[in-house]
C-alpha positions, 0 to 999 in steps of 0.5 A: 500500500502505497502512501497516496491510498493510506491517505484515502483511507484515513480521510474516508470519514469513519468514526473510530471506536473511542468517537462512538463511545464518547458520543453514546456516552453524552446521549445517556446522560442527556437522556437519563436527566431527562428521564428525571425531569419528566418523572417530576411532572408526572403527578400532574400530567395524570392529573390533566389526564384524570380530570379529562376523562372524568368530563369526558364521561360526565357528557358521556352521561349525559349522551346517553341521558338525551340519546335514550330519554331515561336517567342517567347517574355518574356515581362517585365512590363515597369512602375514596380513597379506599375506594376509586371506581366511579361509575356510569349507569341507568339510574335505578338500575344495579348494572353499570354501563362503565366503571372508572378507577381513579390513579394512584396519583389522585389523592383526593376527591372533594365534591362540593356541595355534596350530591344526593346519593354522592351521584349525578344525574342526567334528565332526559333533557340533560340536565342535572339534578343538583350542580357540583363542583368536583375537585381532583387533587394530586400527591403534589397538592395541586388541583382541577376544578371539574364545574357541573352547571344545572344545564348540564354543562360541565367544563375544568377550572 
């Protein structure tokens, strides 16, 4: 090999194995800090994420309120946090149409003022028996604010 072709192969602009791992490197910290700051947001963004369902299934109720013109009740759990599931059923009726747990992340549910039944219900009309404010609370200490009105419409704080 002649020196011209050494030269060629050395300006082929490979990496060497020490560049790869320098590189490697640097990525996995960046990533693992990364990883932490994210893991310190979770609380919150379950949260949102609870918080949305929950309207989402309240106007859910009140879908199927208007849609099939019978009562219709979202039932929250009366000793939370022992127990987390709320539910979605034809009031009167024992079945439910849907059950939700609530995350680990909620640390408490305050309905305020409280409801008959701790439930709310849906007219055929869709509106609802009593209005409420229903607050989420995360192991943070922050809150949503999910606001009943007596029309029906229901909107986060």
């Amino acid at each position: 090999m002649n020196r011209a072709e050494s030269y060629n192969l050395k300006s082929c602009g490979a990496f060497t194995l020490v560049e790869f791992l320098v590189v490697t490197a640097i990525i996995g910290i960046i990533a693992g800090t990364g990883v932490s700051f994210l893991k310190s947001f979770q609380p919150d963004i379950q949260l949102n994420g609870v918080a949305r369902n929950l309207l989402s299934d309240l106007r859910y109720a009140q879908q199927l309120s208007v849609a099939e013109q019978i009562e219709y009740c979202l039932q929250f759990p009366v000793n939370f946090p022992q127990d987390r599931k709320y539910k979605i059923f034809q009031c009167g009726q024992s079945q439910s149409v849907k059950e939700v747990s609530l995350s680990e992340e909620i640390a408490d549910l305050t309905i305020d003022p409280s409801l008959t039944d701790n439930e709310v219900r849906y007219n055929p009309y869709g509106a609802v028996k009593e209005s409420t404010d229903i607050t989420l609370e995360n192991t943070k200490g922050n809150t949503k604010t999910i606001k009943v009105e007596p029309s029906g419409f229901v909107k986060i704080k």
